[in-house]
VOGU-3710 file (C-alpha; in Angstrom, 3 decimals, decimal comma):
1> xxxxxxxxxx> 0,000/0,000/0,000  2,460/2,615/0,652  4,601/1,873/-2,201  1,055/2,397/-4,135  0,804/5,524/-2,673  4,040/6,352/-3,267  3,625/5,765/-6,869  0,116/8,004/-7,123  1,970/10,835/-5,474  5,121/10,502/-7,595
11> xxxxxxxxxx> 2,281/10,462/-10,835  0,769/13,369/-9,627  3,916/15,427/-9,064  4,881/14,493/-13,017  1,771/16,130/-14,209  2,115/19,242/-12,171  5,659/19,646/-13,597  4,300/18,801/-17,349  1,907/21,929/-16,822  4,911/23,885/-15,384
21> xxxxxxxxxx> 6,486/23,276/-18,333  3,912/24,501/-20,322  3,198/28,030/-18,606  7,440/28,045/-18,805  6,555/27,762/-22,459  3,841/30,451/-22,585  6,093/32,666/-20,463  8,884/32,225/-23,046  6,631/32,961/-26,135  5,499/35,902/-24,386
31> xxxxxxxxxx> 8,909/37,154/-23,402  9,830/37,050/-26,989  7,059/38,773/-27,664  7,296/41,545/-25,345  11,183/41,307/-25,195  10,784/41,760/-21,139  11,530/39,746/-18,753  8,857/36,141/-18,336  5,867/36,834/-17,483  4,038/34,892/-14,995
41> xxxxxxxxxx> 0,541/34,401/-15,889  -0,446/33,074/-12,635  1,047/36,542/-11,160  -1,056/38,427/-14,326  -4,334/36,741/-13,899  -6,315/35,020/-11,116  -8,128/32,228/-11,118  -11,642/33,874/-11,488  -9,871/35,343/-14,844  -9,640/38,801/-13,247
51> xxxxxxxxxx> -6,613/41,059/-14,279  -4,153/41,286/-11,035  -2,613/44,993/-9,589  0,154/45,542/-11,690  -0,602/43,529/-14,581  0,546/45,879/-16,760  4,237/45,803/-15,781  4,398/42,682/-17,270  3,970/44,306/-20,912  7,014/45,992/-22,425
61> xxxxxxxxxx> 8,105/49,280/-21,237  6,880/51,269/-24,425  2,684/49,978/-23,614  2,678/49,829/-19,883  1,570/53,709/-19,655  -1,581/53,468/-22,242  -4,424/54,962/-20,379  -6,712/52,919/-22,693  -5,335/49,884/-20,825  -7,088/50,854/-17,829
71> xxxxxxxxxx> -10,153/50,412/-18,564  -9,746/46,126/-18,948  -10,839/44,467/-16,094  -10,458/40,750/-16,932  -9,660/38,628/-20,300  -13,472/38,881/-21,480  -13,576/42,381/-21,374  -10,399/43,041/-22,873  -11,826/40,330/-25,604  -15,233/41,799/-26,023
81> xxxxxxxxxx> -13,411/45,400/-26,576  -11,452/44,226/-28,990  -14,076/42,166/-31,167  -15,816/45,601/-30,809  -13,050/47,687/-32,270  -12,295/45,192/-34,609  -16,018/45,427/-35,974  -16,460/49,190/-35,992  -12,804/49,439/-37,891  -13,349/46,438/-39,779
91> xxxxxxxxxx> -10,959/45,272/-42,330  -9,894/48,135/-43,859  -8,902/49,611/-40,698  -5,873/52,428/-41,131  -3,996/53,759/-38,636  -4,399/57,418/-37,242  -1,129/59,451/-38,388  1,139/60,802/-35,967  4,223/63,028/-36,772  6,465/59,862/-37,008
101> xxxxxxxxxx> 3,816/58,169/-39,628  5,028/57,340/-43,148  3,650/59,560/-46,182  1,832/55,395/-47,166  0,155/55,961/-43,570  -0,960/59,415/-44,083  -2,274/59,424/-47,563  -4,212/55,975/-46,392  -5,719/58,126/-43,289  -6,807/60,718/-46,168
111> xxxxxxxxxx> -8,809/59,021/-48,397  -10,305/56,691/-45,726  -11,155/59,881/-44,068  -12,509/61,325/-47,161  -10,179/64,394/-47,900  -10,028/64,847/-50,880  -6,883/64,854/-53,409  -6,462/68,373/-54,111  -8,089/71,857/-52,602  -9,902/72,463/-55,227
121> xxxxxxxxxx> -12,026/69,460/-55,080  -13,872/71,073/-52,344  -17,795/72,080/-53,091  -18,195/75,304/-51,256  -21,192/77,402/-53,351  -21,903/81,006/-52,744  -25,518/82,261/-52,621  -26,296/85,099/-54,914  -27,030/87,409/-52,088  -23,760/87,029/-50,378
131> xxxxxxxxxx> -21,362/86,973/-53,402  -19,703/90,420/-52,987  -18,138/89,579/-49,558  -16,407/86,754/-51,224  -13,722/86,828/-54,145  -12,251/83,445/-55,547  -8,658/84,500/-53,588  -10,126/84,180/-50,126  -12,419/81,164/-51,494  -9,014/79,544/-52,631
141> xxxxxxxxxx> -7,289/80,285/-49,271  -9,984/78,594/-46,904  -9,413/75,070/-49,144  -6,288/75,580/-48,975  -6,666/75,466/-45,215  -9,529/73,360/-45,294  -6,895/70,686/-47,391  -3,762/71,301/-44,800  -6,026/70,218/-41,414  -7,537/67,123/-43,101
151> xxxxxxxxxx> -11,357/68,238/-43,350  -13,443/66,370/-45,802  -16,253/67,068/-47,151  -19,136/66,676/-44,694  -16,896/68,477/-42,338  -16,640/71,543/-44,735  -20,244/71,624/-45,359  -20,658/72,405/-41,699  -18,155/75,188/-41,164  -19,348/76,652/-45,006
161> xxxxxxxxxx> -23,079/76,598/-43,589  -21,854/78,265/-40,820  -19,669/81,115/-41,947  -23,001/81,726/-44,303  -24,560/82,264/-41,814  -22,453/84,507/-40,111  -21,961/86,760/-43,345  -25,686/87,192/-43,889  -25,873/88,485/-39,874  -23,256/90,660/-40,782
171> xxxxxxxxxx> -24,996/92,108/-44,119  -28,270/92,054/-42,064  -26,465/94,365/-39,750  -25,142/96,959/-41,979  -28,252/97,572/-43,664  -30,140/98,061/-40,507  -27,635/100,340/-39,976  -27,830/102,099/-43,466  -31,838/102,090/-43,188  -31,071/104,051/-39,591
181> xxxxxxxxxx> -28,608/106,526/-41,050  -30,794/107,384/-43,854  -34,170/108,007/-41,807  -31,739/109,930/-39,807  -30,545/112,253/-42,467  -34,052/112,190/-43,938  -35,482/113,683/-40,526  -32,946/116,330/-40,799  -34,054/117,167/-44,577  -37,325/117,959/-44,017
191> xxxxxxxxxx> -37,513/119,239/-40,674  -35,621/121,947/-42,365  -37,104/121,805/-45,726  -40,753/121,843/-44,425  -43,358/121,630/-47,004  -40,504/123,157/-50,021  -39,109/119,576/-49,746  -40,137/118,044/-52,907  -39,585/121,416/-54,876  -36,489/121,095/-53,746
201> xxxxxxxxxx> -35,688/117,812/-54,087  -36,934/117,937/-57,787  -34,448/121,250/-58,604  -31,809/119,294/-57,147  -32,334/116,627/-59,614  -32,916/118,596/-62,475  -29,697/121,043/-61,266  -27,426/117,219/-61,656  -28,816/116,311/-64,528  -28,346/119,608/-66,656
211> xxxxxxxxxx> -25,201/120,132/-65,273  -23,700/116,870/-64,818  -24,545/115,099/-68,675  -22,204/112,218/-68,276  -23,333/109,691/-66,891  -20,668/107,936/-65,170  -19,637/111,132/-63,489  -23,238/111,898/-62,748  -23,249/108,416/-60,963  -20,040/109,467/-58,799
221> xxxxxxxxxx> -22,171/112,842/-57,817  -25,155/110,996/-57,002  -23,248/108,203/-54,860  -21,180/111,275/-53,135  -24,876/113,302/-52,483  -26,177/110,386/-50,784  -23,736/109,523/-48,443  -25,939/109,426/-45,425  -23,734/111,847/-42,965  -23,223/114,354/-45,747
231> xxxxxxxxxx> -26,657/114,369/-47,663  -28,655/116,416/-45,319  -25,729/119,287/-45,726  -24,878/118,813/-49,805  -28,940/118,827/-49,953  -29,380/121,990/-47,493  -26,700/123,655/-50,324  -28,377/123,038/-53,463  -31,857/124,475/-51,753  -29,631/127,315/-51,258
241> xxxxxxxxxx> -28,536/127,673/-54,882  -32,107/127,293/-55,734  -33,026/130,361/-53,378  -30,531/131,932/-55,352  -31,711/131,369/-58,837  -35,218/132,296/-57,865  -34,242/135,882/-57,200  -31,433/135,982/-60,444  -33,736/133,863/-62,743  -37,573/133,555/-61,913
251> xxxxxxxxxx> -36,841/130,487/-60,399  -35,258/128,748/-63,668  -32,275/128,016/-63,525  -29,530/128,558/-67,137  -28,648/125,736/-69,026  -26,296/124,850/-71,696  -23,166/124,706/-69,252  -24,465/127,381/-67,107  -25,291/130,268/-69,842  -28,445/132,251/-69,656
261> xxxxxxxxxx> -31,151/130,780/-71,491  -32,829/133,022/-74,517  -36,508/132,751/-74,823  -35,989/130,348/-77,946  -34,486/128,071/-75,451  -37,098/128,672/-72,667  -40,101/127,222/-75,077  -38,202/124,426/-76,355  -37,146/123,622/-72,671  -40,911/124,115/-71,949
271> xxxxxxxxxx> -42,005/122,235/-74,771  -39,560/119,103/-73,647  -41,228/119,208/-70,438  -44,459/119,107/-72,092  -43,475/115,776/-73,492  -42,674/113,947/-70,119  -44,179/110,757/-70,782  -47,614/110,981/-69,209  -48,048/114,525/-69,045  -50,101/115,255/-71,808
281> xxxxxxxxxx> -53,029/112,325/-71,347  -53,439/112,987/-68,089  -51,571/109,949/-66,181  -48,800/111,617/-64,533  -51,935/113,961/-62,972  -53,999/111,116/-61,585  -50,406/108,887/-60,558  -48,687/111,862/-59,500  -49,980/114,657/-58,212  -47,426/116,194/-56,810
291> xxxxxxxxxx> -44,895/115,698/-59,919  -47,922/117,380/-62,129  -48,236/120,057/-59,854  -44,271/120,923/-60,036  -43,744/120,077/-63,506  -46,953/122,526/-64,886  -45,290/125,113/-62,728  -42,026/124,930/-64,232  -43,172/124,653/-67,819  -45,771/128,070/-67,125
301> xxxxxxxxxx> -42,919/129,861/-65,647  -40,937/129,021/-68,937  -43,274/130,273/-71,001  -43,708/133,199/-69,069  -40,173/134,291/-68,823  -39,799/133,646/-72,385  -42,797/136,026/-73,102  -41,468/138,467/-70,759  -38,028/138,489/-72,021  -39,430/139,033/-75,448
311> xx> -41,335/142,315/-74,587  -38,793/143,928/-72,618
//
């Protein structure tokens, strides 16, 4: 009996050593793995499968400090984690560049990130009522940007919808503040214009056109007359000139680069004026009042001074 027992213990202590030998085995493949020293798994993980304190100094030096590796708990979570990031990468999985990366690595990133081969592949369209704040420079220096910080498309789209957005606020803003600057100089107009404000207004017009033919200059007049902080002053000094040729000229002003109209000149001016479209059959009197009102005026006091000029 003994020497049975003997032999059961002496079986017993073989097969423990044949599984030492085979975690000696699994240590080795792991040390030539990690190129540390052997790990002991029975030191790494306990029976119940749970990672032990300080598992991870039994990885090499260069992985022990991954925060990521924190967050494992035991061998089916660190399994289950992977499977999962294995799925959601799949098989064309790249790696994220770092500085170090190969040009191979980064151009793979690109295009599995969708960023596209060149700048100017990027769709970036301009509404019609924002075009003048944009000129195809500054369009070509945002892809430009867009291109150096690996954006792609959808990416673009959001920042482009975005910085619409932000330019119509802005254009929004300026002509509130236009609309405000010109009630502004309105108020000032007529509060000291009073009622003489569209007689005014239309020898003003008449005073630009007959003096100012061309066009292009008359446009530069116009655009400098309407400049919100100076119009109520340029307008308060053509109602003086006005005042003026009232007492010098009946209240019609010369013509012909500032000469003084003969009475020849005074009916054909009259007659012009007679030929306003809308004048004669009546429609400028029932859709304008006020212009009939003015322009019958102007065209009686032609006559008038002509006929006057003539008798003297």
């Amino acid at each position: 009996m003994p020497e049975e027992g003997m032999q059961a213990a002496g079986g017993e202590g073989q097969a423990a050593s044949s599984s030492d030998s085979q975690a000696q085995a699994v240590s080795q493949a792991a040390q030539a793995d990690a190129g540390t020293a052997t790990i002991d798994f029975h030191k790494v993980i306990g029976q119940d499968g749970k990672l032990q304190e300080g598992w991870k100094n039994a990885l090499p030096e260069e992985l022990r400090h991954e925060l990521t590796l924190d967050t494992y708990s035991d061998i089916p979570e660190l399994v289950k984690q992977h499977l999962g990031l294995t799925k959601m990468t799949g098989k064309g999985k790249v790696v994220i560049p770092t500085e170090t990366s190969s040009q191979i690595e980064k151009d793979a990133f690109r295009k599995a990130w969708g960023v596209p081969t060149t700048s100017a592949e990027y769709k970036m369209e301009v509404p019609e009522e924002t075009k003048e704040y944009f000129d195809e420079t500054l369009m070509g220096t945002a892809r430009e940007l867009f291109h150096s910080i690996n954006l792609n498309q959808t990416q673009v789209d959001g920042l482009w919808k975005f910085e619409q957005a932000r330019i119509a606020q802005a254009a929004k803003e300026i002509e509130d503040t236009e609309q405000a600057e010109y009630e502004a100089a309105e108020k000032i107009i007529l509060e000291e214009s009073g009622e003489a404000l569209e007689d005014q207004k239309h020898f003003a017009n008449k005073l630009i056109a007959d003096e100012c033919p061309d066009e292009e200059k008359r446009a530069k007049l116009l655009e400098a007359i309407n400049d919100n902080n100076l119009r109520p002053y340029l307008f308060n000094f053509l109602a003086g000139i006005q005042r003026k040729y009232r007492e010098s000229h009946d209240g019609i002003p010369p013509s012909e680069g500032g000469m003084a109209m003969t009475p020849g000149m005074m009916e054909s001016k009259a007659k012009e004026l007679q030929a306003t479209p809308g004048y004669m059959d009546g429609t400028m009197r029932n859709n304008n009042p006020e212009g009939y009102k003015r322009l019958t005026r102007e065209i009686t006091e032609l006559y008038d001074r002509a006929s006057r000029t003539v008798t003297k």
